[in-house]
TORMI-666256 format. One line per 8 residues: their letters; for each residue x, y, z of C-alpha. Coordinates in nm, 2 decimals. Example, Ala and Ser with C-alpha at 12.3 -4.5 7.8 and 13.67 -1.06 7.14 Angstrom:
<pts>
as	1.23 -0.45 0.78; 1.37 -0.11 0.71
</pts>
This chain:
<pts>
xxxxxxxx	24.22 16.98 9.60; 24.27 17.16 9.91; 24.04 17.20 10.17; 23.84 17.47 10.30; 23.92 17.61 10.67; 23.65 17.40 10.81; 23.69 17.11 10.61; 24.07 17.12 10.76
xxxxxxxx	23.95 17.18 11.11; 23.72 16.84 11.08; 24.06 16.65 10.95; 24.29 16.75 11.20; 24.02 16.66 11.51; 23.97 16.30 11.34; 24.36 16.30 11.25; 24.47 16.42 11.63
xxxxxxxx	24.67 16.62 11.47; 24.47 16.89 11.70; 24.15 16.83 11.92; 24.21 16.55 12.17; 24.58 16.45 12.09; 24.81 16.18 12.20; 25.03 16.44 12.41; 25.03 16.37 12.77
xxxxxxxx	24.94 16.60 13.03; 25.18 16.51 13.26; 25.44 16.55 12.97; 25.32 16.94 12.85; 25.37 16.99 13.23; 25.70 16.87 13.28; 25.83 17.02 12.96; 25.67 17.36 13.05
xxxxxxxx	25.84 17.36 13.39; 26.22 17.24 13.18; 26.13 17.53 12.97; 26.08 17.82 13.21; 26.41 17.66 13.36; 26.62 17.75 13.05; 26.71 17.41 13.03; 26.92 17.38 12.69
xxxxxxxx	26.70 17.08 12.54; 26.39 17.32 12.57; 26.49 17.63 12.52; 26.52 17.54 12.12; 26.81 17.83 12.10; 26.60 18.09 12.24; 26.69 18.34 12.47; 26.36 18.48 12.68
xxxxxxxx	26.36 18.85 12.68; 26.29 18.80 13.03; 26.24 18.52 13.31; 25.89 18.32 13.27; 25.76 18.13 13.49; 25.63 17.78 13.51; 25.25 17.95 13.55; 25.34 18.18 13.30
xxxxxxxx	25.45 17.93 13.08; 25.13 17.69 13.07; 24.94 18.02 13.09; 25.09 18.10 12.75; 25.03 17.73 12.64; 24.67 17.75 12.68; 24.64 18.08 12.55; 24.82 17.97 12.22
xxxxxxxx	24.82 17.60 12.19; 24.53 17.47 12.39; 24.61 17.27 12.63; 24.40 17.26 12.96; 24.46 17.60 13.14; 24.44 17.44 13.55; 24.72 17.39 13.66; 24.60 17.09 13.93
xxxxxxxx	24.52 16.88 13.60; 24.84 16.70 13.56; 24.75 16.36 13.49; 24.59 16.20 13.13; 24.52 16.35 12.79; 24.51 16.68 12.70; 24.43 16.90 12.40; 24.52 17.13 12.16
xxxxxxxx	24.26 17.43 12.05; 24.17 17.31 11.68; 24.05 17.71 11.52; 24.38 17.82 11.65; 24.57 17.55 11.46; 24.38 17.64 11.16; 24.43 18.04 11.26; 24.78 18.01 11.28
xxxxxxxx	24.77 17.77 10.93; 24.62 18.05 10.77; 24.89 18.27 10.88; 25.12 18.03 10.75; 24.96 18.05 10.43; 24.93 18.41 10.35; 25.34 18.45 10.44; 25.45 18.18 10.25
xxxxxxxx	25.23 18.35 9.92; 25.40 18.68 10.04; 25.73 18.43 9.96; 25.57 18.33 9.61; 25.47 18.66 9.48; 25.86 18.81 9.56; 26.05 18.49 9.51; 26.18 18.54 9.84
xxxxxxxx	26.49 18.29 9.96; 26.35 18.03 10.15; 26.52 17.79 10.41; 26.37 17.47 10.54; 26.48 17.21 10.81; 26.27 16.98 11.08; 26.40 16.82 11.35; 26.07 16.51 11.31
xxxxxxxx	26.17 16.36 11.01; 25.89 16.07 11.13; 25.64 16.32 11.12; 25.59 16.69 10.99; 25.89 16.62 10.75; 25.60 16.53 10.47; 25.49 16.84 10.52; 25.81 17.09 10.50
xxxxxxxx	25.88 16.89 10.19; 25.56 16.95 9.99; 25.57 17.31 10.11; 25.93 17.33 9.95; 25.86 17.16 9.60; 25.52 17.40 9.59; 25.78 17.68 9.66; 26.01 17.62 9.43
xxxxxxxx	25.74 17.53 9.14; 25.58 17.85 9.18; 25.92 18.05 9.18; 26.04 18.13 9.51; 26.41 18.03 9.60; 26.48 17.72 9.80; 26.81 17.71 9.97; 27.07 17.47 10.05
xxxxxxxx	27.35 17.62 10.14; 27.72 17.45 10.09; 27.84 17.37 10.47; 28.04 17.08 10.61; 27.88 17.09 10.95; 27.94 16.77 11.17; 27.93 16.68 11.60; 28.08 16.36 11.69
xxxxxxxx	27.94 16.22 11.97; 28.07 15.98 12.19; 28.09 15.61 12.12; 27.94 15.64 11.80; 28.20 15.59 11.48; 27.98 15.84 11.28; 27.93 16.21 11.32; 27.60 16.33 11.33
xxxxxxxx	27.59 16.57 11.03; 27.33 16.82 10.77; 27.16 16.66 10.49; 26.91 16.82 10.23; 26.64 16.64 10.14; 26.50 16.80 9.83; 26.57 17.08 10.04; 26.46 17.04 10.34
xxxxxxxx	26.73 16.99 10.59; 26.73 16.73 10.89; 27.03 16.60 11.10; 27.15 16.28 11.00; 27.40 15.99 11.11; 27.49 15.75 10.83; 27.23 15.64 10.68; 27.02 15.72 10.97
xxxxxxxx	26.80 16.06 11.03; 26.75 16.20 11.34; 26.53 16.36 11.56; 26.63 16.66 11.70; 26.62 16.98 11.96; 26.92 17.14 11.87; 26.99 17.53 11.77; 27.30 17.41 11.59
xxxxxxxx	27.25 17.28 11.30; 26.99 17.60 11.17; 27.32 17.84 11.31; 27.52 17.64 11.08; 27.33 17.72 10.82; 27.28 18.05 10.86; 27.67 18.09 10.91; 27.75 17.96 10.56
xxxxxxxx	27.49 18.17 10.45; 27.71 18.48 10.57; 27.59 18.85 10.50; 27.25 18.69 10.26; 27.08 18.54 10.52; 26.69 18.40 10.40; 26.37 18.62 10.39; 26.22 18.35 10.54
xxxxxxxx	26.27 18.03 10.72; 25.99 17.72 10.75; 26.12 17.46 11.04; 26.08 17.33 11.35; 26.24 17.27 11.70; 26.57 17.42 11.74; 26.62 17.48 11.33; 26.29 17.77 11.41
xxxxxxxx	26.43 17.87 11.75; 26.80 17.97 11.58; 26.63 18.12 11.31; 26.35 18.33 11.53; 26.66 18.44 11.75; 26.82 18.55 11.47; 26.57 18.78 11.39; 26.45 18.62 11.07
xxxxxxxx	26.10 18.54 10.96; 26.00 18.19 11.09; 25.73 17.94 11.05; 25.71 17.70 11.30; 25.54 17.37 11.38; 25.54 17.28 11.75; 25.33 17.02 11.97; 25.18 17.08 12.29
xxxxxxxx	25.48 16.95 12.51; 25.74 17.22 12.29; 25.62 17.56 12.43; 25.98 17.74 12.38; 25.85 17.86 12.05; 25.48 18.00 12.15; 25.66 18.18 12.45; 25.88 18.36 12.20
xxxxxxxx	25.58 18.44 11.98; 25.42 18.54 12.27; 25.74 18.78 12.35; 25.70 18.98 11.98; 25.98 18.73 11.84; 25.94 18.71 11.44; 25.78 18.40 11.43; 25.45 18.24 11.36
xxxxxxxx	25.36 17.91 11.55; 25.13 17.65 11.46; 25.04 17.41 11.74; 24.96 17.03 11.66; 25.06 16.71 11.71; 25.42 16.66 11.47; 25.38 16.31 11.48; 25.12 16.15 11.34
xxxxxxxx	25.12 15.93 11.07; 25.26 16.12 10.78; 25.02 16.04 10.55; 24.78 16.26 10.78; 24.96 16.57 10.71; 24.87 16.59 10.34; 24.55 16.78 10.33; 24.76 17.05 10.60
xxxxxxxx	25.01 17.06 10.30; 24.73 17.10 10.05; 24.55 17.42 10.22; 24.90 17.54 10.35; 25.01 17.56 9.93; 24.71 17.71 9.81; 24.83 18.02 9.73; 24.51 18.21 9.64
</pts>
């Protein structure tokens, strides 16, 4: 069954999937300052509407995610705001009904397939059991990358998408892959996409409904939310055991 709100918040502080989380400090920190850089790795294929700071930047992460707003703490833990993981949850769940109730034409990917990939894959199958349309679109995307005799490529996994090599799946930043996808797509693009890292920030710069996912040290996606970008961010730790994620899963598919 799937939990209340509150019943969720308690979860997620004894998970760390929000509360006191394995983040460091001196990581969120380091990222934030990449970030207002516009270094490619951290920009998750966003374009800032304008320059942001590295103040501005961890001002927008404590706002939105959590984490400790003085800027002189940059050593240890650090923490993400449980009631706005929840908040933001909720949001989730009321758009991805909205995607029920109009059988809307859904596209998933994640670039954690250690972690929040349990999640984007229970959100699909509860999608497509209840009538919306789950996409995988026909595309022959490949990078080769130095020294290595396979080509990191798309797979679908029940049809959620992740970059994969071989037999191997990847974790990944890149915008690429989600532009890929929405380039086969052509002139249908989806009503709405569910992802993460640079599979949300392609899709959010594309002007396309997102749900996101993003830990404390990824702040490229709350900064666009933050700029009016179409895309709702949920802040939490994206990898913790998977089996953690479940009852997030559960509350996220109740649909009434």
């Amino acid at each position: 069954m799937a939990p209340t709100a509150a019943e969720l918040r308690d979860h997620l502080v004894r998970g760390r999937i929000a509360g006191d989380v394995a983040t460091p400090r001196d990581d969120n920190l380091r990222n934030a300052r990449r970030m207002s850089q516009g270094l490619p790795k951290y920009d998750f294929g966003l374009v800032p509407r304008r320059p942001w700071s590295y103040e501005e930047v961890v001002g927008v992460m404590a706002e939105r995610c959590g984490v400790v707003a003085d800027l002189a703490y940059e050593d240890g833990p650090d923490t993400i705001d449980p009631d706005l993981t929840v908040a933001q949850l909720e949001r989730w769940r009321d758009r991805l009904a909205k995607a029920v109730a109009g059988r809307e034409r859904v596209l998933l990917a994640t670039g954690h397939p250690t972690g929040v990939l349990v999640i984007h894959l229970q959100v699909a199958a509860a999608l497509r059991a209840a009538g919306a349309q789950v996409l995988v679109p026909e595309q022959d995307w490949r990078e080769h990358v130095p020294g290595s005799p396979r080509p990191r490529t798309i797979r679908a996994l029940n049809g959620v998408h992740v970059l994969a090599t071989g037999g191997e799946l990847l974790h990944t930043h890149m915008p690429e892959p989600m532009q890929a996808l929405l380039h086969a797509l052509g002139d249908e693009p989806p009503d709405l996409v569910v992802a993460d890292h640079g599979w949300a920030g392609a899709a959010a710069e594309a002007g396309i409904d997102t749900l996101a996912l993003a830990d404390c040290n990824d702040p490229a996606l709350f900064v666009a939310e933050a700029e009016g970008k179409p895309v709702v961010t949920v802040p939490l730790d994206d990898n913790v055991r998977p089996q953690l994620y479940d009852p997030v899963s559960a509350f996220l598919t109740s649909w009434t």
